[in-house]
ZAMARGU-4260 file (C-alpha; in steps of 0.2 Angstrom, whole numbers, plus 5000, padded with zeros to 4 digits):
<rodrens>
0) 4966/4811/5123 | 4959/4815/5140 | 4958/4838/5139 | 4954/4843/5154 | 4948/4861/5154
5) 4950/4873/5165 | 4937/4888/5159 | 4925/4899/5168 | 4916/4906/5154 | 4900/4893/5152
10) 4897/4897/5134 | 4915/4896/5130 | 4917/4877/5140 | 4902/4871/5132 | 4907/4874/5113
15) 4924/4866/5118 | 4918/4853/5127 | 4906/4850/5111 | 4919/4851/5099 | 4933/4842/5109
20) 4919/4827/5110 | 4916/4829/5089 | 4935/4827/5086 | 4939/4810/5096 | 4942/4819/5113
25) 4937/4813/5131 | 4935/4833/5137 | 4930/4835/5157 | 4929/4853/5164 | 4932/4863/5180
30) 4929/4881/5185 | 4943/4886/5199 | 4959/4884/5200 | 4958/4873/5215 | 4948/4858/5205
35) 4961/4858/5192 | 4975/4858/5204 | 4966/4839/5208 | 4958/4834/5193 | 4974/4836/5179
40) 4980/4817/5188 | 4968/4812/5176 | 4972/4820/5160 | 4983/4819/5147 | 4983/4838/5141
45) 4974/4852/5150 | 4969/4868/5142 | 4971/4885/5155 | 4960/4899/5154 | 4971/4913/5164
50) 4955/4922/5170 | 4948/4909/5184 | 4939/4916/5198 | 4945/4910/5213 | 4966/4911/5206
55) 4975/4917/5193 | 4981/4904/5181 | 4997/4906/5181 | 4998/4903/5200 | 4990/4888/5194
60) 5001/4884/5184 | 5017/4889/5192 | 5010/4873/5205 | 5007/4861/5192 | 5024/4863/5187
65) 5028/4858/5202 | 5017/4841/5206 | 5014/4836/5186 | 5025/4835/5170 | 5007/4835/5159
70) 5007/4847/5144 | 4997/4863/5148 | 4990/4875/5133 | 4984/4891/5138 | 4970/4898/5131
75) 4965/4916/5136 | 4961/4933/5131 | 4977/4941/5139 | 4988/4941/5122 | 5000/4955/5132
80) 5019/4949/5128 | 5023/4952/5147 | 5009/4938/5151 | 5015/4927/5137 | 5033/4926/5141
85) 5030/4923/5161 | 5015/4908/5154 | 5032/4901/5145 | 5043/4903/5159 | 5031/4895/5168
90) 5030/4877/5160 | 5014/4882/5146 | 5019/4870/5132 | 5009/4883/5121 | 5001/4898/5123
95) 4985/4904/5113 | 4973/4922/5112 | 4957/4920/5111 | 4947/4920/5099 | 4955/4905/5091
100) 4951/4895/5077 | 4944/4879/5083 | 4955/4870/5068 | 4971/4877/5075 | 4967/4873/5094
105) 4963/4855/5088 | 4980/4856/5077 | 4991/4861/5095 | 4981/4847/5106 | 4986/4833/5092
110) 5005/4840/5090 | 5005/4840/5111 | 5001/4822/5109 | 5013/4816/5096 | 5026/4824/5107
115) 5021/4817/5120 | 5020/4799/5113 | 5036/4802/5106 | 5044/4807/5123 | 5038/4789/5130
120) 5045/4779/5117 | 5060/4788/5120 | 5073/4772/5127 | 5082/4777/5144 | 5097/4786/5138
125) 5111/4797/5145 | 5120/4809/5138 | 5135/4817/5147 | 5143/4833/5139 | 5156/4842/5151
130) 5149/4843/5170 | 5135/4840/5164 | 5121/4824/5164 | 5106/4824/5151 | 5095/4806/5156
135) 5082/4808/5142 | 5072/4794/5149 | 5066/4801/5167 | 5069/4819/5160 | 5082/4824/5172
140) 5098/4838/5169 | 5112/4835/5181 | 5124/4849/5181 | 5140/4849/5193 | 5133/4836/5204
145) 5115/4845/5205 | 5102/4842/5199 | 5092/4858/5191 | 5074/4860/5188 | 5068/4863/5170
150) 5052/4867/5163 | 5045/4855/5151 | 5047/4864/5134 | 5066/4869/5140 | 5070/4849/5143
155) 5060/4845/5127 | 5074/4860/5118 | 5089/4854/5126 | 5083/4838/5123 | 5083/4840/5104
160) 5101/4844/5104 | 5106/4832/5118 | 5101/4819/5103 | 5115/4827/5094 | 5130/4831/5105
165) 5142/4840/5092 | 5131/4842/5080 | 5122/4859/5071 | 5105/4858/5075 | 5096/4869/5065
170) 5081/4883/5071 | 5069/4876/5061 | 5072/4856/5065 | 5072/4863/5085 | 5054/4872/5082
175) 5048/4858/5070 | 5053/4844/5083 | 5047/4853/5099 | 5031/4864/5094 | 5028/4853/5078
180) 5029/4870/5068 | 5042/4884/5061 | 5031/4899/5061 | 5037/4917/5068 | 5027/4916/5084
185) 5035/4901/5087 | 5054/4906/5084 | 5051/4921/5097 | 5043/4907/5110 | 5059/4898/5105
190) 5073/4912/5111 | 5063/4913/5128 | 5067/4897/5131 | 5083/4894/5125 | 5086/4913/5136
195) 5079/4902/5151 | 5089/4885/5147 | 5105/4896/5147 | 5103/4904/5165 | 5099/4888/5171
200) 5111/4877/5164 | 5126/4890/5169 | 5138/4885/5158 | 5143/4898/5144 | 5154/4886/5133
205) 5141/4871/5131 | 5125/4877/5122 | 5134/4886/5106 | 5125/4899/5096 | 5129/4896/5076
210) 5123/4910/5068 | 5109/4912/5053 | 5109/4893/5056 | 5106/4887/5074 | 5113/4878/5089
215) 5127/4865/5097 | 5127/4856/5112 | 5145/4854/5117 | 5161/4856/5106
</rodrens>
């Protein structure tokens, strides 16, 4: 995959740089927040350092949201739950504190890949439940005649179940299918979003909470 990384720290850059290149990766890096707000056109995944010194990366990435669908990991030493949860609410695909384990930051990138390869085999598809339109293809959410704006991780969630109108999706297949793992960071990362997805969506009856199992799109 093309990474793009977006690190200040020259130490830091340079041992992911080297171990991105050792693992089958095409790794560029940029300093600011600017250069990454040009150079992610040519990435496939780009890893955000929060820390950058001309802007914080979350204004950053709060733009890229706006201009680019591309999967964004955020790697930085602000492991706060206040900075987590807005990073998520932001569009971050994944979020992860430094000092990480080189084998677990390899592990995300190749999970952000299948997804993604996975999301563009996907055939043009649209599912209508209620007022609502779902076109799994271009990734859009019609609801009443409007089209709202989701993050990428909240489509990928309602996505999962939009694959299944009717039917019980469990917690476990959502977090296997979107983040590629079921783990207890992960489950919390999960109620963010479906918290989001809910407010967005404005439509009490249609995402259905089963509980100690999981969720239903539509009746």
């Amino acid at each position: 995959m093309r990474v793009l990384l977006v690190e200040d720290d020259d130490g830091v850059a340079d041992a992911l740089v080297e171990a991105l290149r050792a693992n089958g990766h095409r790794p560029a890096r940029v300093r600011r927040g600017a250069d990454a707000l040009i150079a992610h056109r040519e990435a496939d995944v780009v890893l955000l350092d929060l820390g950058l010194p001309d802007q914080d990366g979350l204004e950053v990435l709060r733009k890229l949201r706006k201009i680019d669908p591309v999967p964004v990991l955020v790697l930085t030493a602000r492991g706060d739950e206040r900075t987590v949860v807005r990073g998520l609410r932001l569009g971050a695909d994944d979020y992860l504190v430094k000092p990480v384990r080189l084998a677990e930051l390899l592990a995300r990138i190749d999970a952000v890949a299948r997804r993604s390869a996975a999301r563009s085999r996907e055939a043009g598809e649209l599912v209508r439940v209620s007022d609502v339109e779902i076109d799994l293809q271009s990734r859009q959410v019609v609801v009443g005649g409007h089209e709202i704006s989701l993050t990428t991780k909240e489509f990928d969630v309602l996505a999962v179940l939009a694959r299944r109108p009717g039917t019980a999706v469990s917690r476990q297949q959502l977090m296997d299918e979107v983040w590629g793992n079921a783990f207890v960071a992960v489950s919390r990362t999960l109620d963010v979003h479906l918290t989001q997805l809910r407010a967005k969506l404005d439509r009490p009856g249609l995402l259905h909470t089963i509980r100690g199992f999981g969720y239903r799109l539509g009746e």
